[in-house]
C-alpha positions as CSV (number, residue, x, y, z in Angstrom):
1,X,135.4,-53.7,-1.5
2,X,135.2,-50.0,0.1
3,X,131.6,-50.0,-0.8
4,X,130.0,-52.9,0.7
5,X,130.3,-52.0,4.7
6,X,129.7,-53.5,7.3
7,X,132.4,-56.2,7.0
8,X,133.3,-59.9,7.9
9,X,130.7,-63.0,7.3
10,X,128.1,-61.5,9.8
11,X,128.6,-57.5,9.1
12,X,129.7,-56.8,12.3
13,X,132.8,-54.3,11.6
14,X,131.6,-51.5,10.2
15,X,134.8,-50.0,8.6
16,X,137.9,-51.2,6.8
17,X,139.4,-49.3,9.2
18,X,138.0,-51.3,12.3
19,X,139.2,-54.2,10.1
20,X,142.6,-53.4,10.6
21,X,142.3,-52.6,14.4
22,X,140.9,-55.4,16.1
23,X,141.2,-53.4,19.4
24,X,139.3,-51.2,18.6
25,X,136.3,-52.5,17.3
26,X,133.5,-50.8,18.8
27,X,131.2,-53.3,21.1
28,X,127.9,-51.7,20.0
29,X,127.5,-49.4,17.0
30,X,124.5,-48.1,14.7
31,X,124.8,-45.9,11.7
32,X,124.2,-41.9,12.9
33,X,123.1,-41.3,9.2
34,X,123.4,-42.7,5.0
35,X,126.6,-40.7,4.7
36,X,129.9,-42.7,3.9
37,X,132.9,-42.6,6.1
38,X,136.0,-41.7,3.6
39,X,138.7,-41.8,6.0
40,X,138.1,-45.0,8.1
41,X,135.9,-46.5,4.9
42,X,132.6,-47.3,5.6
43,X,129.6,-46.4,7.6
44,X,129.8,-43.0,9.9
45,X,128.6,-44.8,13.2
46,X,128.5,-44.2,16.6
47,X,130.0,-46.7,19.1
48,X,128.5,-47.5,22.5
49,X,129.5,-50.2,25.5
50,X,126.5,-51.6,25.2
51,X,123.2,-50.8,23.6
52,X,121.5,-47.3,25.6
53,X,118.7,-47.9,28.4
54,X,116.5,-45.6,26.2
55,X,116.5,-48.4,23.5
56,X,113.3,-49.9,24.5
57,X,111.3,-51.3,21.2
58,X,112.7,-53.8,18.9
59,X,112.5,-52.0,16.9
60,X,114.8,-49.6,18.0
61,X,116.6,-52.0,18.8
62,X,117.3,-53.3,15.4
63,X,119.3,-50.2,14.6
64,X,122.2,-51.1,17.0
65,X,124.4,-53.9,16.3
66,X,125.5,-55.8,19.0
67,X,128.5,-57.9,19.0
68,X,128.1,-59.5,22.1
69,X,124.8,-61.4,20.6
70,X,125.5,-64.9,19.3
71,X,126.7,-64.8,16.2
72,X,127.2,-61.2,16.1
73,X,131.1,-61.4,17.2
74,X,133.5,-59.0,15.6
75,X,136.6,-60.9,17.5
76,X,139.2,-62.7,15.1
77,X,141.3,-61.9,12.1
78,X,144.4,-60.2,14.3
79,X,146.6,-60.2,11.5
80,X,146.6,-56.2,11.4
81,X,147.6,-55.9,14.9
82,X,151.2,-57.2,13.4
83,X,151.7,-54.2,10.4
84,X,152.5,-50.8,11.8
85,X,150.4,-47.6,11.0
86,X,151.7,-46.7,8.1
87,X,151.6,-50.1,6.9
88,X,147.4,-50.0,7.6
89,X,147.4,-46.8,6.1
90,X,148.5,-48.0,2.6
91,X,146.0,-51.2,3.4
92,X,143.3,-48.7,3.4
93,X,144.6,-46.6,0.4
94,X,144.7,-50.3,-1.9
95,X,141.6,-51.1,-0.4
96,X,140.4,-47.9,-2.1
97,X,141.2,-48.8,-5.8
98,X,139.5,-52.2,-5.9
């Protein structure tokens, strides 16, 4: 499971930890390299409010994802909101193993 980032049906979270705050799931994101994120469990990103005026080609484009694009949503599965911290944190550690 830790290996196969982004998450959910349509990739659109792209960390386990995202997965377990729905809050703060970033709006716009795109991978700032290959490397892995070991703490938060995924892709190293960068998050953005929406994608940057500077983004002009699609094909530049195609390196942000977007969740406010139809059928690019990231909203839903709010169970985690429910276990505390510490209660994520041992989530993420399980999550780890499999």
């Amino acid at each position: 499971i830790w290996a196969t980032a982004p998450y959910f049906h349509n990739g659109s979270t792209p960390t386990l930890w995202h997965v377990l705050h729905p809050g703060q799931r970033p709006v716009v994101w795109t991978r700032k390299n290959d490397s892995f994120d070991h703490k938060r469990i995924g892709f190293v990103t960068k998050e953005f409010d929406t994608v940057p005026v500077s983004v002009t080609t699609a094909r530049q484009r195609r390196r942000y994802f977007d969740t406010t694009k139809q059928g690019k949503s990231a909203a839903g599965h709010l169970f985690p909101d429910k276990l505390s911290e510490s209660e994520k944190r041992a989530v993420l550690e399980f999550l780890k193993t499999l």
